[in-house]
N, C-alpha and C positions, 0 to 999 in steps of 0.2 A: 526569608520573606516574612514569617509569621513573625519576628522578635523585631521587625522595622515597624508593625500594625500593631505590634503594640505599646511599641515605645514611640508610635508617632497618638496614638490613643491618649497613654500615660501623658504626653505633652502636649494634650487639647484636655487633658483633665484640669491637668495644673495652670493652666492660661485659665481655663474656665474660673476655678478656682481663685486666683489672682484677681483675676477684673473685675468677678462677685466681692471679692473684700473692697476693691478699691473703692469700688459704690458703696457699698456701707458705710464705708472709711469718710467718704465724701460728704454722702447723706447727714452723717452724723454731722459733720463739722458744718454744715451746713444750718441742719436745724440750729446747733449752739449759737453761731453769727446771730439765725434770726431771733435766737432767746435773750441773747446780752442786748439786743435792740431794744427789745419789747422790755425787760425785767432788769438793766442796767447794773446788775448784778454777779458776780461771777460764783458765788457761794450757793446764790439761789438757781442760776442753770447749773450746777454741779449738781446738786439735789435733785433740779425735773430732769435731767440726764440719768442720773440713778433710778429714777423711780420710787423715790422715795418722799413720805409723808411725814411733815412736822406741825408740831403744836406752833401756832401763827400765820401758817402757811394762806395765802388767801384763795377763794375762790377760783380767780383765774391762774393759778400757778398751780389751784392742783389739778384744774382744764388740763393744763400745757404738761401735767402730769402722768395723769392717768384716763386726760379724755372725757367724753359725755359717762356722767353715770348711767347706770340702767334705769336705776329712779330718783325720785327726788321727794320728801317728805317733809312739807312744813306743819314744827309744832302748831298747836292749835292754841294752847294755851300762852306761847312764847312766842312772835310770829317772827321775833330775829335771830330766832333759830329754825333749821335745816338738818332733815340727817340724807347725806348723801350712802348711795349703794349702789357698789359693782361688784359684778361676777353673781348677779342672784340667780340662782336655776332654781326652780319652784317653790319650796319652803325652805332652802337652805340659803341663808342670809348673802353668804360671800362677804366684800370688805362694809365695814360702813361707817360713814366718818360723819361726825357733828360739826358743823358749823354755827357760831354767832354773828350775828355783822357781816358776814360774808368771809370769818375766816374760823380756820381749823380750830377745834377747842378737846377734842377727844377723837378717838376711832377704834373696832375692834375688828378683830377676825375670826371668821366662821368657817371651818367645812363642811 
């Protein structure tokens, strides 16, 4: 009786298991449809699929990137320039990326 309870267990694990990826699975390929829509591109959702930042990258693609930044900082001296920053927790910078014109021109990271 105990090794039926746990092998019907063990296979409400792995169903769990199973349907949680299959959403993921789905999720994902889901977002990618509505990115090739949006960005007409398959190199550039390979990129916001990755999570990753390039030199050119625009405004709204690193949106569709990495999201709302935490802040937003326009030069004073340049006004078309921008330095974007995420992950800042108090004095410690996290990412922070420069923009011109609304797109990528530099970034660094911080711990």
């Amino acid at each position: 009786m105990e090794v039926l309870v746990i092998v019907a267990f063990a296979a409400a694990v792995l169903l769990y298991i199973g349907f949680t990826n299959h959403l993921k699975s789905k999720k994902a390929n889901l977002r990618r449809e509505a990115l090739m829509l949006k960005h007409q591109n398959a190199g550039v959702v390979k990129r916001i699929m990755e999570g990753r930042v390039w030199q050119g990258q625009t405004a709204d693609q690193l949106r569709d990137t990495l999201g709302q930044p935490t802040d937003i900082n326009q030069d004073k001296t340049n006004p078309a320039r921008e330095s974007w920053r995420y992950h800042q927790q108090g004095r410690v910078s996290g990412l922070r990326i420069a923009l011109e014109n609304g797109v990528v021109i530099a970034w660094d990271q911080k711990n």
